[in-house]
C-alpha positions in Angstrom: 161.9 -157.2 58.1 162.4 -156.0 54.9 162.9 -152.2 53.4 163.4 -151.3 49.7 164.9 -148.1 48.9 165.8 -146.7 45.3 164.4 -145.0 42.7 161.8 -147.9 41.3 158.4 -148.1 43.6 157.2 -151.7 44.3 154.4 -153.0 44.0 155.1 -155.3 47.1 153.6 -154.6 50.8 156.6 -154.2 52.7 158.5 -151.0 53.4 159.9 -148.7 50.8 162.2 -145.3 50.7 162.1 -144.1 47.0 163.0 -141.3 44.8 161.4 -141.7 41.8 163.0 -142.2 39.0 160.2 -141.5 36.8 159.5 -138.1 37.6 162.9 -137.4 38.5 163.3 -137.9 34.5 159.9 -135.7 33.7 161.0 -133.0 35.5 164.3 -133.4 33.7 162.7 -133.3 30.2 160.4 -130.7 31.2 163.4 -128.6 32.3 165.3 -128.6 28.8 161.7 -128.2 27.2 161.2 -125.0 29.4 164.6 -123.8 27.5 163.0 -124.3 24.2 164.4 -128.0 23.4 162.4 -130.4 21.6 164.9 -133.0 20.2 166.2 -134.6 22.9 168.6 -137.4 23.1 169.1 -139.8 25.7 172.4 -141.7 26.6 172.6 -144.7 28.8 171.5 -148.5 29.7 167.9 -148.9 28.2 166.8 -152.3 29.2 165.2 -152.7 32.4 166.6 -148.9 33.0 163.6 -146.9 35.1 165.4 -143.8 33.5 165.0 -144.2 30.1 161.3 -145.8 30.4 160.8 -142.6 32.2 162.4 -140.4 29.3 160.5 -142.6 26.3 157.1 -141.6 29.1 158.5 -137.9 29.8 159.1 -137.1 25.9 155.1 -138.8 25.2 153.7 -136.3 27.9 155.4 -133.0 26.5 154.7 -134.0 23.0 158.1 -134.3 22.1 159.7 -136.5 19.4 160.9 -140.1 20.4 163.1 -141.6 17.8 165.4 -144.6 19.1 168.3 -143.0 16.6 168.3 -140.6 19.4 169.5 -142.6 21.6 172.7 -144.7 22.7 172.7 -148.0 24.7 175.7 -147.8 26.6 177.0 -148.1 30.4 176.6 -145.9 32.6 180.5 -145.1 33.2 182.3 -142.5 31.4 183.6 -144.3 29.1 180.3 -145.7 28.0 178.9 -141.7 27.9 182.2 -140.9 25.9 181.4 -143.6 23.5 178.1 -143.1 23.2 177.8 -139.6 22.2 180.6 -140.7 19.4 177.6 -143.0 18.4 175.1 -140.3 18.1 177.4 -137.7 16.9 177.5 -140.4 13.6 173.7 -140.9 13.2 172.1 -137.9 14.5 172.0 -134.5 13.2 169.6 -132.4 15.0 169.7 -133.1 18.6 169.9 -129.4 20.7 169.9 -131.1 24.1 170.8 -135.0 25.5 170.0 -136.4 28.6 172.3 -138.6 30.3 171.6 -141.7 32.9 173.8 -140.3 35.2 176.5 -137.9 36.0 179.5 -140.1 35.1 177.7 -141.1 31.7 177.4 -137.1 31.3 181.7 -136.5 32.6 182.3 -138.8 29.2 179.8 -137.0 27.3 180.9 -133.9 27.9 184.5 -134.8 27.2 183.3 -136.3 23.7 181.6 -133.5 22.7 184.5 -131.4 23.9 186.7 -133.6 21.2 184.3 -133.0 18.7 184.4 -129.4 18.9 181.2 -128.8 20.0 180.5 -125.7 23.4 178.0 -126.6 26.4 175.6 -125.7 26.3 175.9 -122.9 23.3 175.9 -125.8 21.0 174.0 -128.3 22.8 173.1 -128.7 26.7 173.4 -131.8 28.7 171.5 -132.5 31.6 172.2 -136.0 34.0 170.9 -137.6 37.1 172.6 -137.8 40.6 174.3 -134.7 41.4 177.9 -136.2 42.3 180.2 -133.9 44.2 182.4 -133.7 41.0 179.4 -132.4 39.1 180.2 -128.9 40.9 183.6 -129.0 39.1 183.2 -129.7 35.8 184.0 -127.6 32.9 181.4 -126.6 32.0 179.4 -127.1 35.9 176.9 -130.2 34.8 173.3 -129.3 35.7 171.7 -132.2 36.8 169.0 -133.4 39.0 170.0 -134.1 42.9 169.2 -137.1 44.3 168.8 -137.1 48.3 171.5 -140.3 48.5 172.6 -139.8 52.4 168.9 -139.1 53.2 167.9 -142.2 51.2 170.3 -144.2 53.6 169.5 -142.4 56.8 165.4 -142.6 56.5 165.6 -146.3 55.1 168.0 -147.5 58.5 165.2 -145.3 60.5 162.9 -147.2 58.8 164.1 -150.7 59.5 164.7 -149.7 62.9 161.2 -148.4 63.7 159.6 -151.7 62.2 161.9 -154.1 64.1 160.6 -152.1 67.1 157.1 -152.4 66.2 156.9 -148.7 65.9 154.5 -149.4 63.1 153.0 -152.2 61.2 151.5 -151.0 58.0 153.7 -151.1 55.0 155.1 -147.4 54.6 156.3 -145.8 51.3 158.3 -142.6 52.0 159.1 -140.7 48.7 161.9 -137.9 49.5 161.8 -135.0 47.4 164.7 -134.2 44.4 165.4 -130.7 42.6 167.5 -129.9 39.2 170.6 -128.1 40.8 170.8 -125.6 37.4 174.4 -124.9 36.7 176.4 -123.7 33.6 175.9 -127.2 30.8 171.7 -126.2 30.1 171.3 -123.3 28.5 168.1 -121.8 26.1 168.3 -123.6 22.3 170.6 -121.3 20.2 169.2 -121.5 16.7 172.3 -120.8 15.3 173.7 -123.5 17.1 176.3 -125.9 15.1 174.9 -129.6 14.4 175.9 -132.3 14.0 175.2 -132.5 10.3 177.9 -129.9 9.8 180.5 -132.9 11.1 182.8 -134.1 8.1 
């Protein structure tokens, strides 16, 4: 009795609880696009990563610009976000908005831009994945996209339960909803923004 839950779909006929990470990153892209964004920079692990497949996907469906100089290939952990958008601040010089793999990429992020001088999201807005309780108390709030985690959990035991039971026999994929909790780090693209360019 198997049951796969996370935010990759299988291919595989046995049980899955997802929330997928591919549209969970569309609607992401689509969010800052909505604010008038259109270079876009992504921070995070890339290979094998369903998140930044689904931003090099999301940015090819909007028509956006994909450059990999746009990007950083770092941990996931603040310190990675911290020392990634020390990376990008070198090579890039006209992002207006980054995505980040997940909220505690985005806490070093934020803290990196906040060393560099730069205001969220007057200068550039930052969006991540998760929705962590600290997310909330960041300065500024991080808007980023909730993931149902406790839900993922509960429905995938339910799940396991219900086929040990022989409740049903069919493989089932249950795909929980997710929404962008919108809080004070997105904000509409300020053409008078500073850049990076302007960085000595």
């Amino acid at each position: 009795n198997v049951v796969y839950t996370g935010l990759i779909p299988m291919d595989f006929q046995f049980d899955q609880v997802v929330c997928d990470g591919s549209e969970i990153v569309y609607t992401a892209i689509s969010y800052l696009k909505s604010l008038g964004h259109s270079v876009i920079g992504y921070i995070g692990e890339q290979d094998k990563e369903p998140r930044f497949s689904g931003y090099k996907e999301a940015l090819s469906k909007l028509d956006l610009p994909f450059a990999q100089r746009n990007t950083a290939n770092v941990h996931q952990t603040s310190e990675g976000g911290y020392e990634g958008m020390k990376m990008l601040a070198r090579t890039c010089d006209d992002l207006s908005a980054i995505l980040c793999a997940n909220d505690r990429t985005a806490i070093g992020v934020l803290h990196a831009l906040k060393k560099l001088n730069f205001r969220v999201p007057e200068d550039i807005s930052v969006i991540s994945v998760d929705d962590i309780e600290t997310a909330q108390y960041l300065s500024p709030m991080l808007t980023t996209v909730h993931i149902p985690l406790e839900e993922l959990g509960r429905i995938t035991a339910k799940t396991l339960i219900d086929r040990i039971n022989g409740g049903h026999r069919l493989p089932m994929r249950i795909s929980l909803p997710f929404y962008i909790a919108k809080r004070d780090s997105c904000g509409k693209l300020n053409r008078r923004r500073k850049t990076f360019a302007s960085l000595p």
